[in-house]
Structures are given as structure tokens and as C-alpha cells.
N, C-alpha and C positions, 0 to 999 in steps of 0.2 A: 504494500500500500504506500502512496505518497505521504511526504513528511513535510507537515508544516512546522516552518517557524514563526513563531509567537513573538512579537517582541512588544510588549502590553508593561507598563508599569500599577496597574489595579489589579493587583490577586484577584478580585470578583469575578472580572472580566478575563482575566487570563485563564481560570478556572472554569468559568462558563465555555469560553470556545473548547476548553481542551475537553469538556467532558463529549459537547457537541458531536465534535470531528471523531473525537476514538469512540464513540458510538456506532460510527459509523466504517471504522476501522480505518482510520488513519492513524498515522505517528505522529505525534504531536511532543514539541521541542517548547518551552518556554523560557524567554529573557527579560529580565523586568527593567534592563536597559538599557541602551543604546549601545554601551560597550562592549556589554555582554552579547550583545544581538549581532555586533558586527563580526567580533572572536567566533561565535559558535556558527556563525555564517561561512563563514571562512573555512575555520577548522574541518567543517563537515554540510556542505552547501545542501540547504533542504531542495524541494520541489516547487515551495512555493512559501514567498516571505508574508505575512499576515502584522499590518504596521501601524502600530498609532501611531496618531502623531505629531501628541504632547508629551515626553519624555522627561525624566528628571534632569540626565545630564547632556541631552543636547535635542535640536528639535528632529521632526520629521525630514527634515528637506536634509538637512546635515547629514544624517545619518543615510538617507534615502540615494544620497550622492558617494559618499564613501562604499555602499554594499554594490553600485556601480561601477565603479572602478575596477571590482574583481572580476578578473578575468571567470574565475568558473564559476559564476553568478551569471555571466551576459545572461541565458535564456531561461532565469529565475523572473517568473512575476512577481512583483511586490505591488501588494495590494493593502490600501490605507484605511484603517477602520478607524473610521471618526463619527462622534458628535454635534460636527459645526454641520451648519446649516446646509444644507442640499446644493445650493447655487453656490457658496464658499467653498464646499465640499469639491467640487467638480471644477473649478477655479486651479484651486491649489492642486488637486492631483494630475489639472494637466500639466498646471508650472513646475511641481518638483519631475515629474516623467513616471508616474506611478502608472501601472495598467491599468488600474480601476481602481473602486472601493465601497464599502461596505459600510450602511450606516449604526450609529449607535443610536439607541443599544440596538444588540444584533437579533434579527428574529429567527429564533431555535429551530423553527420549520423549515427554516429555506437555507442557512447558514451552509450547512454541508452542500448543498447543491450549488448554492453561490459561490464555491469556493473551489467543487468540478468543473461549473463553468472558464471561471480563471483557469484552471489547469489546462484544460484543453485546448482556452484557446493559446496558452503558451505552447501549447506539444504544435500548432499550425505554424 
């Protein structure tokens, strides 16, 4: 099964997707921040990067740029689970270069499927 990485600083919310996805049988990786998120991206590149993208110690775009850089990331989607507002939402995830994104909070129904969808359209 594909391995997301989680890079979520709210235990709630970091707990909630992982329970979601491995329901569904995924691997699920979680980092509660940026720097964590980019080391274990690295060290062992998931299938698919899952990003808030208000962070403790650096923002989304920051971080969304560094996990870019790495070469065995290029054909990783990172996809932004945010809060802000639909039309801000959709703003900024075209400026930082995100594939998509997911809004908060996440609806448990559709979560796993929304998150096949990004997959596959990365496997095109």
C-alpha cells in the first residue's frame, strides 16, 4: 500500500488522518514539523506528502520548497490540508506549486478517496 507523509503539527488532526488512511490500508508516517517532515522525506521519500500549512518552525511555502528540491521527491505530490478559506486556499496552493489540497477539517468519508485521487493523478 502507499505511504503517506503527514506533516501536521495538531496531534488531533494528525491522529485523525492516520486513523482514516490505515483504515483503509495505507502506511501512514507522521511529523509534527517541518524539520522532521523534510529529514523523514528524504531519508525514506513517501508516495504522497499530506501538508499543513501552518507549522511551528517554518511555514508551508518554506518547507513546500525545500521537499522540492529533492531530487527523489520530483514525482511526490504534496498536497496542502488547510483551514483558510477556499479562495485563499486555492491562491496559495497555486503560488507555493502544491498539486492540490484538502480542506479542514477533513471529511472522514471522502478523505481516503481524496487522497487516491492525488495519487493517481501523480502515477499520470
Amino acid at each position: 500500500m502507499p505511504t503517506i507523509l503527514v506533516v501536521e503539527d495538531n496531534p488531533d488532526n494528525a491522529e485523525l488522518a492516520r486513523r482514516v488512511l490505515a483504515a483503509r490500508g495505507f502506511v501512514v508516517r507522521h511529523a509534527a514539523d517541518a524539520e522532521t517532515g523534510l529529514q523523514m522525506a528524504a531519508d525514506e521519500p513517501p508516495d504522497l506528502i499530506l501538508l499543513d500549512l501552518g507549522l511551528p518552525d517554518a511555514d508551508g511555502q518554506t518547507l513546500l520548497n525545500w521537499l522540492r528540491r529533492l531530487p527523489a521527491l520530483a514525482g511526490v505530490p504534496i498536497v496542502a490540508c488547510t483551514a483558510w478559506p477556499e479562495e485563499t486556499a486555492q491562491k496559495m496552493v497555486a503560488a507555493y506549486g502544491c498539486n492540490g489540497y484538502i480542506p479542514k477539517p477533513i471529511n472522514v468519508a471522502r478523505f481516503a478517496d481524496q487522497i487516491t485521487a492525488f495519487l493517481n493523478e501523480g502515477a499520470r
